[in-house]
C-alpha positions in Angstrom: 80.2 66.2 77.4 81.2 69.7 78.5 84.1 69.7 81.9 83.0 70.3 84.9 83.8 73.4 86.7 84.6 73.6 90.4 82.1 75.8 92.7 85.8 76.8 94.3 87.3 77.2 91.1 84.3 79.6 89.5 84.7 81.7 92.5 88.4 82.1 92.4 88.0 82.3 88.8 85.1 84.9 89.4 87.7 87.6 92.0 91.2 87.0 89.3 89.0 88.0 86.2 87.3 91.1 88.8 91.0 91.9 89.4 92.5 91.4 86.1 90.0 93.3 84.5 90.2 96.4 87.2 94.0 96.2 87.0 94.2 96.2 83.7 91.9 99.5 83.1 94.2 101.4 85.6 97.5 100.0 84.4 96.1 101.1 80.7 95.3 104.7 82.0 98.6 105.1 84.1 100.2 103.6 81.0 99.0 106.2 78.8 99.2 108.9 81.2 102.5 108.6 82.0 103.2 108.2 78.3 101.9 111.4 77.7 103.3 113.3 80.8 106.7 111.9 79.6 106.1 113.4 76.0 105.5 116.7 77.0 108.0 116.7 79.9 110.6 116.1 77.0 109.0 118.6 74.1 109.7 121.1 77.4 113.0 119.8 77.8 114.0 120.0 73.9 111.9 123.3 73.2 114.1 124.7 76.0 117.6 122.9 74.6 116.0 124.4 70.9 115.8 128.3 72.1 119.4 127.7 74.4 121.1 126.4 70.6 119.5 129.1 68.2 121.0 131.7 71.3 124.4 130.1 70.3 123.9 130.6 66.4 124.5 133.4 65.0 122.5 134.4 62.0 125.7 135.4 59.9 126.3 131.9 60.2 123.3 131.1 58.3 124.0 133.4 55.1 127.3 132.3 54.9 128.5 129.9 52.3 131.2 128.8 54.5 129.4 126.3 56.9 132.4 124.7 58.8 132.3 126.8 62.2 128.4 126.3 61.9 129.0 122.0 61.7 131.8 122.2 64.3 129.2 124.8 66.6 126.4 122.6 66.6 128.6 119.3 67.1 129.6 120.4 70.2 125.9 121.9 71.0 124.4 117.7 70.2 127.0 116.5 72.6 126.1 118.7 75.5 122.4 118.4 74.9 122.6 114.4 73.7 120.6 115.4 71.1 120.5 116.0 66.9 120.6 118.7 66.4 120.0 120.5 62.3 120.5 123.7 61.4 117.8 124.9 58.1 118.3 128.0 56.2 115.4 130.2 55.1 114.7 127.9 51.6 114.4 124.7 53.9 117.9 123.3 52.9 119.9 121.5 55.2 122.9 123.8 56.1 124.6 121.5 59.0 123.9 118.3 60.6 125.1 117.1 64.0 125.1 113.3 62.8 125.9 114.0 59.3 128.7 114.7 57.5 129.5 118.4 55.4 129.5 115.9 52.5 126.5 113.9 54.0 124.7 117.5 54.7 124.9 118.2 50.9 123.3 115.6 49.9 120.3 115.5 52.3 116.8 116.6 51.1 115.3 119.9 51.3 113.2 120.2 54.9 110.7 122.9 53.8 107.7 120.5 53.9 108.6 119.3 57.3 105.7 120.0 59.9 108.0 121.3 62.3 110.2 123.5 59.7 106.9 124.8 58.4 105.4 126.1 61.7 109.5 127.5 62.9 109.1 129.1 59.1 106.0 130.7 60.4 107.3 132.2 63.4 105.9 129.6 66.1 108.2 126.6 67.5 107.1 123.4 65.9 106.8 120.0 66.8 106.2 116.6 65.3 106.9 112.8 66.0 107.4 110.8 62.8 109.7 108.2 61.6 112.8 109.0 60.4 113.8 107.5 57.5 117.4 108.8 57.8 117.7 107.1 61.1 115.3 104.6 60.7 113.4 105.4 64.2 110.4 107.2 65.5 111.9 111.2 66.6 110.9 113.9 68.3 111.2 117.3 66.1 111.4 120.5 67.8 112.2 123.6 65.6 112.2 127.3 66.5 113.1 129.9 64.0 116.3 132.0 63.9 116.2 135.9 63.2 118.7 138.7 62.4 118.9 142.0 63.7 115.6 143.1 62.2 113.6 140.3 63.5 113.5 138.0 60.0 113.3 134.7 60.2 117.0 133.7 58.7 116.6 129.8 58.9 115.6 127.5 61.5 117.7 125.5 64.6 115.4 121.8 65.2 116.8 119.5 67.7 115.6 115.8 67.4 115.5 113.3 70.2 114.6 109.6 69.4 111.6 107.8 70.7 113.2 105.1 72.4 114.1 106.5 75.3 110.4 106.8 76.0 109.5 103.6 75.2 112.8 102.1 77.2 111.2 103.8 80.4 108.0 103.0 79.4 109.0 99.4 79.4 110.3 99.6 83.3 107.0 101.2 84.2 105.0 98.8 82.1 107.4 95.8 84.0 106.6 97.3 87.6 103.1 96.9 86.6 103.4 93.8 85.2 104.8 92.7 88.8 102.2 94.5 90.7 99.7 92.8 89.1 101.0 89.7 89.4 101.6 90.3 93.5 98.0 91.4 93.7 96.9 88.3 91.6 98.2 86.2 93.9 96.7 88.1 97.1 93.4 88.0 94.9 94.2 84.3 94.3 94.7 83.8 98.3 91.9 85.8 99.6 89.6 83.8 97.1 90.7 80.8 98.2 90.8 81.4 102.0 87.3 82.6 101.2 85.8 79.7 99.1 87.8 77.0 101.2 85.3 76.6 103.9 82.2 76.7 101.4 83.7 74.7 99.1 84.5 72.2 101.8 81.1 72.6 102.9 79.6 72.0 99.3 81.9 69.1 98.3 80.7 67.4 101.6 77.3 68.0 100.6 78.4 66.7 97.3 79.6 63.2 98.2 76.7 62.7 101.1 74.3 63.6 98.4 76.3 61.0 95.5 76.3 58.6 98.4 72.6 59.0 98.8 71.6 58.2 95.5 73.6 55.0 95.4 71.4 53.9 98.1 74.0 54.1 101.0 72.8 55.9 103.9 75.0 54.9 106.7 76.8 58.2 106.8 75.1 61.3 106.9 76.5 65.2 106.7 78.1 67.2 109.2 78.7 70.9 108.9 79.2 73.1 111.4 77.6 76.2 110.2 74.5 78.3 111.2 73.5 79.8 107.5 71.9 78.8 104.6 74.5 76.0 103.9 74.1 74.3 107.1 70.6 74.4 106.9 70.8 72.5 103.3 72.8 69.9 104.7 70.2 69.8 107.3 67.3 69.3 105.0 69.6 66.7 103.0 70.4 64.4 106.4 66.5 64.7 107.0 65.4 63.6 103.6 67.8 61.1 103.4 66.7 59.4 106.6 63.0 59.2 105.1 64.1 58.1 102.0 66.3 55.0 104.2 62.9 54.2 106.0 60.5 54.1 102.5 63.3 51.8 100.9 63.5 49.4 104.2 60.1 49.5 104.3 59.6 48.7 100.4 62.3 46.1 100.6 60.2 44.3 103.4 57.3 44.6 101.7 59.1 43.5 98.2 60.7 40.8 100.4 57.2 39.3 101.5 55.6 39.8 98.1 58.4 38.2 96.6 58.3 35.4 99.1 54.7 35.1 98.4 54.9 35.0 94.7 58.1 32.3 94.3 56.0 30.3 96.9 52.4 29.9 95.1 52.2 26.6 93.6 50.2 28.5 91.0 52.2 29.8 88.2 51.9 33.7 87.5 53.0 36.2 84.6 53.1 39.5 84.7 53.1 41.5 81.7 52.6 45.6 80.9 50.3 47.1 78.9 52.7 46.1 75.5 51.9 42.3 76.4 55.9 42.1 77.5 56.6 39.9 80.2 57.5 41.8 83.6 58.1 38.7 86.0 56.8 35.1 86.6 57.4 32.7 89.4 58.7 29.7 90.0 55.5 28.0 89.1 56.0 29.5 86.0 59.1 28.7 85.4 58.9 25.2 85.5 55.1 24.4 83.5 56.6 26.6 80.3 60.3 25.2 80.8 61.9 28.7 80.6 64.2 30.7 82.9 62.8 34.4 84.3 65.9 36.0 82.7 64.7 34.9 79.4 61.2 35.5 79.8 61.7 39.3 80.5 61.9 42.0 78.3 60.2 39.6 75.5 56.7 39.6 74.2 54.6 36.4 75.6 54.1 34.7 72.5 58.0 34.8 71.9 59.0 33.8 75.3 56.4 31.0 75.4 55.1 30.4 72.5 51.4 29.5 72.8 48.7 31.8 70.6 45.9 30.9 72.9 47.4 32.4 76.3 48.7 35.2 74.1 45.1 36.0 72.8 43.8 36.0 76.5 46.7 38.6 77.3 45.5 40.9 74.2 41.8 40.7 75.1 42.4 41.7 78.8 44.9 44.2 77.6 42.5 45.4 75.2 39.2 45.5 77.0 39.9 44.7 80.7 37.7 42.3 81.3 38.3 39.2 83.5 38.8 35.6 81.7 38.6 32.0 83.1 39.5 29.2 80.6 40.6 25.9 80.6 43.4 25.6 78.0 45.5 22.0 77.7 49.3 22.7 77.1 51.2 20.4 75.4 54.8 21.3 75.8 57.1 20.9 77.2 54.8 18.1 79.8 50.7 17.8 78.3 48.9 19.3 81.5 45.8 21.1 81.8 45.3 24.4 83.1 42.5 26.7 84.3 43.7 30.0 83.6 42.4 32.7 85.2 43.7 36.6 83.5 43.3 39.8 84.8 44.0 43.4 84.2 46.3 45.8 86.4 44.7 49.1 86.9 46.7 52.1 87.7 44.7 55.4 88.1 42.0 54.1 86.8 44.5 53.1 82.9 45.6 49.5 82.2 49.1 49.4 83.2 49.2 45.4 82.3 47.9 41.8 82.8 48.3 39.2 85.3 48.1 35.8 84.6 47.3 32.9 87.1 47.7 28.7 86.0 45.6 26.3 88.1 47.2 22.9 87.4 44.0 21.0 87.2 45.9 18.3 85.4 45.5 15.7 88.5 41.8 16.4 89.1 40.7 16.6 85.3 42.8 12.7 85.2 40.9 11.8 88.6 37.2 12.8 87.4 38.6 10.9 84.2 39.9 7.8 86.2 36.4 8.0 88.6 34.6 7.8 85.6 36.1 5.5 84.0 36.5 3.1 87.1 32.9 3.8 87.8 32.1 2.2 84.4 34.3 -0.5 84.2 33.4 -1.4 87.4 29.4 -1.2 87.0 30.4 -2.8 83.4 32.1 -5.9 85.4 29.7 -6.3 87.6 26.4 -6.0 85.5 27.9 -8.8 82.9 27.9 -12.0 85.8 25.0 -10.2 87.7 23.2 -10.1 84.1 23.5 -13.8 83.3 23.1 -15.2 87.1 19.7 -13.2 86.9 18.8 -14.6 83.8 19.8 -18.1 84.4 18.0 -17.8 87.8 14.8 -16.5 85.8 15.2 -19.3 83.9 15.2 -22.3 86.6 12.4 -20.5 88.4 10.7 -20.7 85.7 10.7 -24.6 85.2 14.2 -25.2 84.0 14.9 -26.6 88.1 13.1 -30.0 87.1 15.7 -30.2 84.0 18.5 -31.9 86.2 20.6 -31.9 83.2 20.0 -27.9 82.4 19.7 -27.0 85.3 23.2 -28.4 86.7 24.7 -26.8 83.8 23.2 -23.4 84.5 24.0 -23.8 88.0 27.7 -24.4 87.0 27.2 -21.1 85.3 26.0 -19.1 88.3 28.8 -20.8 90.2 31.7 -18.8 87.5 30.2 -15.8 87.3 29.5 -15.8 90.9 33.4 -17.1 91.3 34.1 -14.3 88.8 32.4 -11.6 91.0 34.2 -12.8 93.8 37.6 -12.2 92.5 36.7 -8.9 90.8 35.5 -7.9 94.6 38.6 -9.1 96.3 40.9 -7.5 93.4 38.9 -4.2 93.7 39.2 -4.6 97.7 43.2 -5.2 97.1 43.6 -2.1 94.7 42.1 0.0 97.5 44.3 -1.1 100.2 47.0 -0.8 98.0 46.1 2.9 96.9 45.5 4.0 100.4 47.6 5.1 103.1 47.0 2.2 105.3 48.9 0.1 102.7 52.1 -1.6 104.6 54.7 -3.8 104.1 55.2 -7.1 106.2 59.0 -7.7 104.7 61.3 -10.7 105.6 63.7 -12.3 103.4 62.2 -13.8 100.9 63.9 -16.6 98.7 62.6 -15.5 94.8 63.8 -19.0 93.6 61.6 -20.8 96.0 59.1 -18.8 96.0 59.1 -18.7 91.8 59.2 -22.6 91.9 56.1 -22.7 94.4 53.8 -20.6 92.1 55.0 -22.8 89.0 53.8 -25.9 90.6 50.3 -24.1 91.3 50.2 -23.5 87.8 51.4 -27.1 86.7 47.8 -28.2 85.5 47.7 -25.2 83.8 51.1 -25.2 82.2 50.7 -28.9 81.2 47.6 -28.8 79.7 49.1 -26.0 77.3 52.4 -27.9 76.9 54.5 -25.1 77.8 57.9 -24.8 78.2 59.3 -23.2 81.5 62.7 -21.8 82.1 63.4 -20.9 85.6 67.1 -19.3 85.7 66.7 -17.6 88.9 69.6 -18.5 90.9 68.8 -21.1 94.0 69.3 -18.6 96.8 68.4 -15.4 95.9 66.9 -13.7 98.8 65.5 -9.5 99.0 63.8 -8.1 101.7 60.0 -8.1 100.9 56.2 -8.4 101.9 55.9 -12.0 100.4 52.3 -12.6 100.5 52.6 -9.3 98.0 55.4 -10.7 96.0 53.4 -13.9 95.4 50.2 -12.3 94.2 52.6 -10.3 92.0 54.5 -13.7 90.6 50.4 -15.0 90.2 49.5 -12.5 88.0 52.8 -12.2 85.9 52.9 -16.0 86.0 48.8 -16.7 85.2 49.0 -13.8 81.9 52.1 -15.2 80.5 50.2 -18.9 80.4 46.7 -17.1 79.6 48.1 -15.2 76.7 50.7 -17.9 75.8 50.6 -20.3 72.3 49.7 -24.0 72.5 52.9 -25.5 73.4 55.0 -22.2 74.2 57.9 -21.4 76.3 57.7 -19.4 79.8 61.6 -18.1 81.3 61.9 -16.5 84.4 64.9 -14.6 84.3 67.3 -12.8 86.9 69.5 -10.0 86.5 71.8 -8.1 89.4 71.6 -4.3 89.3 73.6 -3.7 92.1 71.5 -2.2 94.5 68.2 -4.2 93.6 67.2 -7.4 91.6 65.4 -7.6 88.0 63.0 -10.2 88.0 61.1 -10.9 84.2 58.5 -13.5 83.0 58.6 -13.8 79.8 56.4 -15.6 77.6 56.4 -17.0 73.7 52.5 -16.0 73.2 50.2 -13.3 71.2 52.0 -10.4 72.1 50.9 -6.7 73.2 50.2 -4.2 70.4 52.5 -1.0 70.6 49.8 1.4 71.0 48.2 -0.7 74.4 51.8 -0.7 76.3 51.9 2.7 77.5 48.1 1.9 79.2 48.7 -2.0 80.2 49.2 -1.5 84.2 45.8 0.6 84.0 43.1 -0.5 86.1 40.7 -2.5 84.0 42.8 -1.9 80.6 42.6 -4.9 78.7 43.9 -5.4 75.4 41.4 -7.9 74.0 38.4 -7.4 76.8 36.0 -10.4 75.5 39.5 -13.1 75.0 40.5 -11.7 78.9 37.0 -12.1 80.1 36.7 -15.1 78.7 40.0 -16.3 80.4 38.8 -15.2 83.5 40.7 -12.2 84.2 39.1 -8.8 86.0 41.4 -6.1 84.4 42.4 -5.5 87.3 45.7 -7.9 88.0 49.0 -5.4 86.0 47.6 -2.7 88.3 48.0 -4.4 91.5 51.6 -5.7 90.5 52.3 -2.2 89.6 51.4 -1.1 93.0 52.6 -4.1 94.7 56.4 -3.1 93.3 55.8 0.7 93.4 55.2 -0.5 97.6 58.5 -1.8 97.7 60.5 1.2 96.2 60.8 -1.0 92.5 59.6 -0.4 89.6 57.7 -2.6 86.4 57.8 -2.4 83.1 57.1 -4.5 79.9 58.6 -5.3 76.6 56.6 -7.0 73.8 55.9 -7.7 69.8 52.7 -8.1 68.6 52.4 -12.0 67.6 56.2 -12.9 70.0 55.8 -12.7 72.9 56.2 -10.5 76.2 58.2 -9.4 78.6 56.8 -8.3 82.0 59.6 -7.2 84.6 60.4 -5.6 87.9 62.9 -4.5 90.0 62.9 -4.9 94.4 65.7 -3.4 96.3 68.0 -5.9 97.7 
């Protein structure tokens, strides 16, 4: 990611480059103008120290072969003029030296090819800048020619000057610039930032207000006092920002009350976009597919929940839009029933997604189930005694009456099934009490070992015409707070099934066991047993395990479920343990 650059910064930036750029065009033509106003101010200088020396040099000296007072001459000349200064002949060859020796003259090359020799040769001063490999330095050559009495060109007088000079001044120049610059750099560097400071103050307010704003905080707004464009920005920006703070207070209490409103609805709901991925579910939800919202979002339906017949209602409304209602019976993680009811979500007139409403109809679908079932068990009940009185009735009317000896023992007949009616009435009358709200308890302390002892002896004809064995080991004593009239009609019915069902010469035990807080009271019995698959069903109203044996023994299916609302009065709870061809175990517990 590229740096950021500072609005303050670019603008400062912007004036040094303007500066640097405009100083450095004039400092390059003032550079080379004075570089050249130097080099000619010097050529004057030398071309004037040139014609001064050949007016000093005679042009016998020239044709000469005895060059000493010519080397001695122009020695004195170079110190006077601080210059070289090199005296040629007509041929070009180097007849004296100011730097060089008469030995060291000798030797030196012939100059005839020099720029500056040539043009003196000619007539005209010369000139020429080159290195000089003698002196190893850039020079200034200036030559003018030297004539006899008839005006010939006899040789030529050049004076030299080294470069460095120039370049030494130059340098000063070129450092006073170098200075200026950097004074008017930093007054270019001042003025810009004098100048940006108050916009850039201005902008980085702007900056942090706007930063601030799209976090969501609000609370502070932006300042400026300015009249231009800047102010009116930040302006605009305060005035924005306090419409956007009213939209997001009023979504909020909007989302707030949606939200309430969703978590709330005892209906569970899913939400899923167009994809089939889960957006959001409720509560509800939450709890009927045993999984947690965070873990339900982001995935597709079937992967969060698992269950290809809600997922295929999510496709088709996702697919055609249409409106479904099904009934659909979920097994895991609790087996419930559910009328589903799937939707899609329309935004400008596209399918954005699918919502998804559960109706727990689990409850009523068991009631209607339960009504039914009640219905015909009861109707069953009663049209069995109603069908034989009626057709033992039929059959006295019809003649049988004179038959004292028939007719007592139909009569005896009418009398059971009418007996039998009686309790299945008063059992059903019971139930309902039991069921409804007007069910209360009557409690008082209530001795269990008494009370077991008195049931046992109602039994005793019972228990000794089946030679049965009874056990009572509830301790003499034991007293819980309790309706008793309920707690004897629930010892009946434990008491009456565990002799019904029991073998010819069985056992019976009544046993007690201290939980702490509440009492475990069990009948068990030695007799046929309760199959494994009936247990789960046994306290069910009009269940029976073997209906013609319990008919036949009297019973109206009716007398588990009134100990199991008897118990579930009193805050207990029942139970029952049993093998098939050993025996039960019927149990309950009653707060102490």
């Amino acid at each position: 990611m590229p740096q950021k650059i500072s609005f303050r910064l670019k603008i400062t930036l912007s004036y040094i480059l303007l500066i640097l750029f405009s100083f450095s065009l004039i400092a390059l033509f003032l550079y080379k103008s004075l570089e050249e106003q130097s080099l000619r101010e010097i050529k004057t200088s030398l071309l004037k120290q040139a014609y001064l020396t050949e007016s000093q040099i005679r042009y016998e000296d020239i044709q000469t072969d005895n060059y000493s007072a010519l080397q001695s001459l122009i020695k004195g000349l170079s110190k006077k003029a601080q210059c070289r200064i090199t005296v040629i002949n007509a041929s070009g060859a180097v007849l004296a030296d100011s730097e060089k020796s008469p030995e060291e003259t000798l030797m030196m090359e012939n100059h005839a090819d020099r720029p500056e020799i040539r043009s003196a040769m000619g007539g005209e001063p010369g000139e020429s800048i080159r290195y000089s490999t003698t002196l190893k330095l850039n020079m200034l050559y200036v030559a003018v020619p030297v004539r006899d009495k008839a005006r010939n060109i006899a040789g030529v007088v050049r004076l030299s000057l080294p470069l460095s000079g120039i370049k030494i001044a130059l340098a000063a120049i070129k450092n006073r610039v170098f200075i200026s610059f950097l004074f008017a750099l930093g007054l270019a560097f001042l003025f810009a930032s004098l100048l940006t400071r108050s916009i850039n103050n201005a902008v980085n307010k702007i900056i942090s207000a706007s930063r601030r704003f799209s976090a969501g905080d609000f609370s502070r707004k932006i300042y400026l006092n300015s009249a231009d464009e800047i102010g009116e920005l930040a302006d605009t920006l305060n005035k924005m920002a306090q419409d956007i703070e009213d939209k997001i207070k009023e979504t909020e209490i909007q989302n707030h009350q949606l939200e309430a409103v969703f978590q709330s609805m005892v209906e569970g709901i899913v939400v899923t976009d167009k994809s089939g991925v889960v957006i959001s579910i409720n509560s509800a939800a939450e709890q009927i597919f045993n999984i947690k919202r965070e873990d339900a979002r982001g995935r597709m339906f079937l992967e969060a929940v698992r269950n290809n017949d809600i997922s295929e209602i999510i496709s088709s409304v996702l697919q055609g839009g249409e409106f479904i209602s099904r009934e659909i019976a979920i097994v895991w993680p609790v087996q419930r029933t559910f009328q589903i009811n799937a939707s899609a979500v329309v935004v400008k007139q596209e399918i954005s997604g699918c919502l998804v409403v559960f109706h727990d109809i689990t409850e009523i679908r068991r009631l209607e189930t339960m009504r039914k079932d009640f219905v015909a068990n009861v109707s069953h009940e009663l049209k069995t005694p109603l069908t034989s009185i009626k057709g033992f009735v039929e059959t006295l009317l019809e003649g049988a009456l004179e038959d004292q000896e028939n007719s007592r023992h139909f009569l005896q007949i009418i009398q059971d099934h009418t007996n039998r009616l009686d309790r299945l009435i008063n059992d059903l009358l019971d139930l309902s009490y039991l069921e409804s709200d007007a069910a209360k308890l009557h409690t008082v302390k209530v001795d269990i070992r008494s009370l077991t002892e008195e049931m046992l002896g109602a039994f005793g004809s019972q228990i000794k015409k089946k030679e049965i064995a009874v056990s009572n080991e509830i301790p003499a004593g034991l007293a819980v707070s309790a309706d008793k009239s309920k707690i004897e009609q629930v010892l009946t019915n434990l008491i009456d099934n565990a002799i019904k069902f029991n073998r010819q010469g069985g056992a019976l035990f009544l046993r007690f066991q201290d939980l702490g807080t509440s009492v475990k009271i069990t009948v068990e019995d030695t007799g046929i047993g309760i199959p494994g698959k009936d247990l789960p069903r046994i306290f069910e109203r009009f269940y029976r395990v073997d209906k013609a044996r319990s008919r036949q023994l009297g019973g109206t299916g009716l007398g588990l479920s009134i100990v199991k609302h008897n118990i579930e009065l009193h805050g207990g709870t029942v139970g029952v343990e049993s093998t098939e061809g050993l025996g039960s175990k019927f149990w309950f517990t009653l707060p102490k």
